[in-house]
N, C-alpha and C positions, 0 to 999 in steps of 0.2 A: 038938693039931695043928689048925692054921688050914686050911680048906676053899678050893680056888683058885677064884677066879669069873675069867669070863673078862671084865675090864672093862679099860681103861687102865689106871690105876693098877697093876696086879698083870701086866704084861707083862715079860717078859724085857727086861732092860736094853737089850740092843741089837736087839731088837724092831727091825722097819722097816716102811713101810708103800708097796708099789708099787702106782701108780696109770698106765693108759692111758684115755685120754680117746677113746673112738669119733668123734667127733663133726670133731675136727679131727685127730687123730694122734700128736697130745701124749703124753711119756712121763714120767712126774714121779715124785719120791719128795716123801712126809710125816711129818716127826718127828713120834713119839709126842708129844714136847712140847707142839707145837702145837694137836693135837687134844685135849689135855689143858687146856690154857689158854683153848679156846673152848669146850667142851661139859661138860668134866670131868673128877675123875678116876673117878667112879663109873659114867661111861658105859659102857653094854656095847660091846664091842671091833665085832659087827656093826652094830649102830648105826651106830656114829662112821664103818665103812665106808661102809654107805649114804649118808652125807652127805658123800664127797669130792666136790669138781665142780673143773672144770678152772678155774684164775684167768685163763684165757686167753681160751674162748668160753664158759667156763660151761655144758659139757656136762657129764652124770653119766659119772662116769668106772667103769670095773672095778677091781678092785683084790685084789693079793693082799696077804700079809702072810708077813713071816717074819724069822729073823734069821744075822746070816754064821756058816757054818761055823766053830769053833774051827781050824781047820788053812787058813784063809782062800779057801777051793778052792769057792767058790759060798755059795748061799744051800738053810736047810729056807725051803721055802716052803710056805703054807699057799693057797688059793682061799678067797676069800668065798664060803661054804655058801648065800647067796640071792643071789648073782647067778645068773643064770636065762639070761643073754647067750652065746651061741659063742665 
């Protein structure tokens, strides 16, 4: 039995990744994809948090993560455990 590491790679398929940007008010989502194809797939899942910033003013954004309910009625959402932010 394979051990799960929390990295990209080994995320729930529909995994998603919400991001608000403090700085301007921006509300954005990030495919796992994408973060995949710039950093890795072996990058730690907090990592790859820490390095969302907004493509609009380039503030550091917050960022949760989670993926849709099977009965389509919201999302599990998880917090970035080091975001530090209110």
């Amino acid at each position: 039995m394979s051990q799960y590491r929390d990295v990209l790679s080994d995320l729930h398929p529909r995994h998603q990744f919400h991001a608000h940007c403090h700085p301007c008010g921006r509300f954005f989502e990030v495919p796992v994809t994408a973060l995949i194809e710039r950093l890795g797939p072996d990058t730690p899942t907090t990592v790859a948090m820490q390095k969302i910033t907004c493509a609009q003013c380039g503030g550091r954004a917050s960022v949760n993560r989670g993926y849709p309910k099977e009965d389509g009625e919201g999302y599990f959402l998880r917090p970035n455990p080091l975001d530090k932010r209110p």
